[in-house]
N, C-alpha and C positions, 0 to 999 in steps of 0.2 A: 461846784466842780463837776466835771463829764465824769459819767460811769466810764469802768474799765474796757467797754467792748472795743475790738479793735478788726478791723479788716481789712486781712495781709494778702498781697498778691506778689508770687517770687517764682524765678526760674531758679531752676541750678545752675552755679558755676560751670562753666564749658572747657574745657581744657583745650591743646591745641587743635587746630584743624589736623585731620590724618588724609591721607589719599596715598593710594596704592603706587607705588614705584617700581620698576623695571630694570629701565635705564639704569647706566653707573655709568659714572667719569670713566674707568678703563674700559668700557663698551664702548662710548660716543669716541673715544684715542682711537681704538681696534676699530671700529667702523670706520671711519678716515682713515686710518693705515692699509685695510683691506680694502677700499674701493681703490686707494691709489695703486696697491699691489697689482690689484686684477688688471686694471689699467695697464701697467708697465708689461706683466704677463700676455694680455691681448695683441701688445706689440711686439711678441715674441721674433714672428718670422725677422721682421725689420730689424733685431741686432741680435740675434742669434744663428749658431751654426746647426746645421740638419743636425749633429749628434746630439746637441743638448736638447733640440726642439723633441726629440726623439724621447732624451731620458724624460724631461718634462710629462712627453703623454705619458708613460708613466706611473709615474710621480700622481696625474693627478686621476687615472682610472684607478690606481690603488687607494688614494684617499675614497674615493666615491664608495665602493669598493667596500673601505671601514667604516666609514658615514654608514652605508645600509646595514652592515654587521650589528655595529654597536647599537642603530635603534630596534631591530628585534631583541638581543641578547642585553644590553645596557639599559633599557628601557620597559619591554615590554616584557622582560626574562622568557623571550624562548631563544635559547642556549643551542644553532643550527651548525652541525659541521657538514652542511650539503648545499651551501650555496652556489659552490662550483656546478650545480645544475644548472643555475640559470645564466651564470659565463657561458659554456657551454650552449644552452638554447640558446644566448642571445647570438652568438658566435654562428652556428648555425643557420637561425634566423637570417642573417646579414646572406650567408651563402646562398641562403635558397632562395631566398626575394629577391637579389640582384643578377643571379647569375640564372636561375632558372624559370623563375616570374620576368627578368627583369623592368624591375622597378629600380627608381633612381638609385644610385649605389647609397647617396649619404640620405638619402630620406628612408630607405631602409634601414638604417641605423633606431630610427624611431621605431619602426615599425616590429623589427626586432622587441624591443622592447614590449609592447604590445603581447608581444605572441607569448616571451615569456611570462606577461604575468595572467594571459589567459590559461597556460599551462596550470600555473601556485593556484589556480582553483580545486580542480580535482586532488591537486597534491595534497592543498594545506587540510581538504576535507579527512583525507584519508592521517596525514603527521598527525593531525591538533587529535587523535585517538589515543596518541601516547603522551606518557608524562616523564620530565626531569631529566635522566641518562637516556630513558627507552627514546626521548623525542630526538636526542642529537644524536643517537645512533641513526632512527629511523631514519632522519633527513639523510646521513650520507649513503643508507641502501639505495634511497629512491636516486640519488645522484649517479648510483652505479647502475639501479636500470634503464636509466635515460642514456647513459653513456654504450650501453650495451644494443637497444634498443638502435639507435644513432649508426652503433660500427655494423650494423647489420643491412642500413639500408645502402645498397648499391649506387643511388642516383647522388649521394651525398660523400660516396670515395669510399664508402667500407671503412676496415678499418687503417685502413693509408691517409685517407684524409683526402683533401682538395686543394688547389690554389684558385683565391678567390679570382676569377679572369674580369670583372666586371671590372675590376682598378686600372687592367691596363687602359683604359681607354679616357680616362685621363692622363697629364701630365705628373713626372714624377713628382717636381715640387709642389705644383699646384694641391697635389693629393695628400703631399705631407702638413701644409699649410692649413687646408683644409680640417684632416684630422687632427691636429695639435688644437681647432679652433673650437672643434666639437669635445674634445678631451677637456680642455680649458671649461668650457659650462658644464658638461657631466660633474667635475670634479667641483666647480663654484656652486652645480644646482643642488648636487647631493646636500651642502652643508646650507645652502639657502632652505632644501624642503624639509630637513632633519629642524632647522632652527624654526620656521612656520609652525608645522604640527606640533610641535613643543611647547609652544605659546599659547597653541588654542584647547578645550576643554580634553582633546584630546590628549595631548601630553601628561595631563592630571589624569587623566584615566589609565595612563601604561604605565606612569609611576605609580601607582597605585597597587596594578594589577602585579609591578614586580615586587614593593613590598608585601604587599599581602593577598591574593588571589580572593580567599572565602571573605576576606571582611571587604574589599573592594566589592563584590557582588552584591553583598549583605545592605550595603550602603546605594544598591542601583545602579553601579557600571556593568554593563553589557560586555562582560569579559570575550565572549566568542567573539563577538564582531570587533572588539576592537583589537584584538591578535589577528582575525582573519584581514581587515584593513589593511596594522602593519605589513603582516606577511607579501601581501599583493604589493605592495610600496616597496617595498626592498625586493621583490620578484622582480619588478619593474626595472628597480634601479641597476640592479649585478645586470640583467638582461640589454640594458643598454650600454653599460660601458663594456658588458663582455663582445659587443659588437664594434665599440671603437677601440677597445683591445688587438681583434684581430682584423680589423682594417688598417690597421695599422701594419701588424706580422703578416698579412695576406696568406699564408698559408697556414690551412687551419684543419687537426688534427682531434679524433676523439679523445684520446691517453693524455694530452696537453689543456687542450679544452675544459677537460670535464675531471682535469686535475685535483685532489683534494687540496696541492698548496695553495689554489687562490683562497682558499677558507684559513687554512693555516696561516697563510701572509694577513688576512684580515684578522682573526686573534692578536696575533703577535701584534700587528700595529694598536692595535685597541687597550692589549694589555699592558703595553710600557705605555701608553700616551693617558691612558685614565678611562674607567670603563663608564657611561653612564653621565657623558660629558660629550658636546660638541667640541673644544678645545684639543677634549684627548689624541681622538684618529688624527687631529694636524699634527698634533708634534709628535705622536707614535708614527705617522709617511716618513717626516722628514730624517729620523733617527734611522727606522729601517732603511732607506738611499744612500743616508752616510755606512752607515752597517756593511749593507750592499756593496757601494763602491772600494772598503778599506778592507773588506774580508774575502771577498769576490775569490782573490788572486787562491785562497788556501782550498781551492777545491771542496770536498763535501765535507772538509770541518768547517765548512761556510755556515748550512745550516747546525751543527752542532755548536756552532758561537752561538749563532743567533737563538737557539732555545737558552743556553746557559744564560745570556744577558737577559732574556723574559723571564727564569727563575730568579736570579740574581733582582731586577728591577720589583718582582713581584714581593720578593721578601723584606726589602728595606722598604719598597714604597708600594703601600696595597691600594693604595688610592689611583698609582700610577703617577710616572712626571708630572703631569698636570696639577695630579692632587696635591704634591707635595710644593707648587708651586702659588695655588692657591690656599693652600694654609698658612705660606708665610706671609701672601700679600694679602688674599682677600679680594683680587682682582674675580674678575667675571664677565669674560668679553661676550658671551654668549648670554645673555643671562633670562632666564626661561620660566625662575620664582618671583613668586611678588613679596613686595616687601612694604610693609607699612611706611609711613614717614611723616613727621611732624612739620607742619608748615612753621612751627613758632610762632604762628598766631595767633589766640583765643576765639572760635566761630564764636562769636557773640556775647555779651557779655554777661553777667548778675544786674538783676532788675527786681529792686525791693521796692512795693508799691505801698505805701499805707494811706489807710484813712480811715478817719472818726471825728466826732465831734469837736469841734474847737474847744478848750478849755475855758472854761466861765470860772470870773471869782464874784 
């Protein structure tokens, strides 16, 4: 009979294959529902009336508008109530490049953009000095010396303002057509480039940087540079649609311009729609519009509605609509985290190998 030696060769048991997931069934829905949206929307002029084409711009520079809000303050936590600076530069912008460079009136709308966020350098050098309440105060002093700064330059209307002249010389529809067309991507690019950066290591870096600042560093994200990134990104973004803002109003004003409520209208849409969330700015727009058109009529208990319903919404839902809409469903049309997921099928299987001597009797 064979001695007892034996030699065993074995893998481990493998459980199922995992691979990283994104996607979800109510994203791939909301993906098809919003191309067909955008779609119907790009055909605005062709079955819509000048006044709706009109609420629409809008409708979709104020989303833009909360898109940039909510990824500094929802993302990256810097908490700015001065973005009406860069409405205002961009607003500007639009004025001086068309009307006294002139440059093409709507390729100035770009360009605008540009100027502002060459501005958010110096600025952001000087804001990222302060922390917590001292940074959302700073932002809105710096908003009031650019405003101040602005009504003092003569060439630019003082502080009366100007009408932009470079529109007339297009036609009126033509020009309204046009800007609904440039509204309509402002307002699609905003949640396209919010949803991009989100997805890439960046995103994990501002989420990071807003739950925890010292342990996000600790861990090797470059906290400066990726707040000074967003900053210029959303400098960017207010700075272009604050130029298809007043392409639109053509006449453009420092006291209006460089308003504190474009900041206040981006909270409020961010804080009922869900802070920290691409979903939220959309349905915090569409609430404020309805808001807008049903309350409008009551004069300045307009805005005093409008805070009571962002206390009111804050208190029962801290998540915001959104949140409270994905807690019941679990939906996620945006969705920006990875998620494990099991294929259900074993990558490979258990392999017990033996061998020894044949058995002799």
């Amino acid at each position: 009979m064979s001695g007892p030696g034996v030699r065993t060769s074995a893998t481990a048991p493998a459980g199922p294959a995992l691979r990283v997931q994104r996607a979800t069934i109510a994203s791939r829905v909301g993906l098809v529902g919003g191309l067909l949206a955008v779609a119907v929307l790009a055909a605005g002029p062709l079955w819509a009336l000048d006044s709706a084409l009109r609420t629409l711009i809008g409708f979709f520079t104020l989303l833009a508008l909360a898109q940039m809000w909510n990824l500094l303050a929802g993302y990256a936590g810097l908490v700015s109530i001065g973005q009406q600076a860069y409405v205002g530069l961009g607003a500007y912008g639009l004025l001086y490049l068309a009307d006294t460079r002139g440059l093409n009136l709507f390729l100035s709308v770009l360009v605008a953009g540009l100027v502002g966020a060459l501005v958010a350098v110096p600025t952001a050098a000087l804001a990222f000095r302060l922390r917590g309440g001292y940074f959302a105060i700073g932002t809105w002093v710096i908003a009031e010396v650019y405003r101040l700064i602005i009504s003092n330059v003569s060439q630019l209307g003082g502080g009366s303002g100007l009408t932009l002249r470079a529109a007339s010389q297009f036609d009126r529809t033509a020009r309204l057509f046009a800007t609904y067309e440039l509204a309509l991507a402002v307002g699609v690019g905003a949640v396209v480039l919010a949803y991009v950066l989100l997805r890439r290591r960046l995103g994990l870096a501002l989420t990071a940087i807003r739950d925890a600042e010292t342990s996000a560093q600790s861990l090797g994200v470059h906290v400066y540079r990726t707040k000074f990134l967003v900053y210029l990104v959303a400098a960017f973004g207010c700075s272009v649609t604050g130029a298809v803002i007043y392409l639109n109003l053509l006449r453009i004003q420092p006291e209006a311009a460089f308003s504190v409520n474009w900041t206040a209208f981006m909270i409020f849409i961010v804080v009922i729609g869900g802070v920290g969330t691409i979903e939220g700015p959309i349905i915090g727009t569409i609430v404020f519009f309805v808001l807008q058109e049903t309350l409008s009529r009551y004069g300045a208990w307009y805005l005093v509605l409008l805070g009571a319903v962002a206390v009111l919404v804050t208190l029962l839902a801290r998540r915001g609509l959104w949140g409270l809409v994905a807690d019941r469903t679990g939906w996620s049309l945006f969705p920006v985290q990875r998620r494990l997921e099991g294929s259900g099928e074993p990558q490979g299987g258990a392999q017990v190998d033996r061998e020894g001597p044949s058995e002799e009797r």
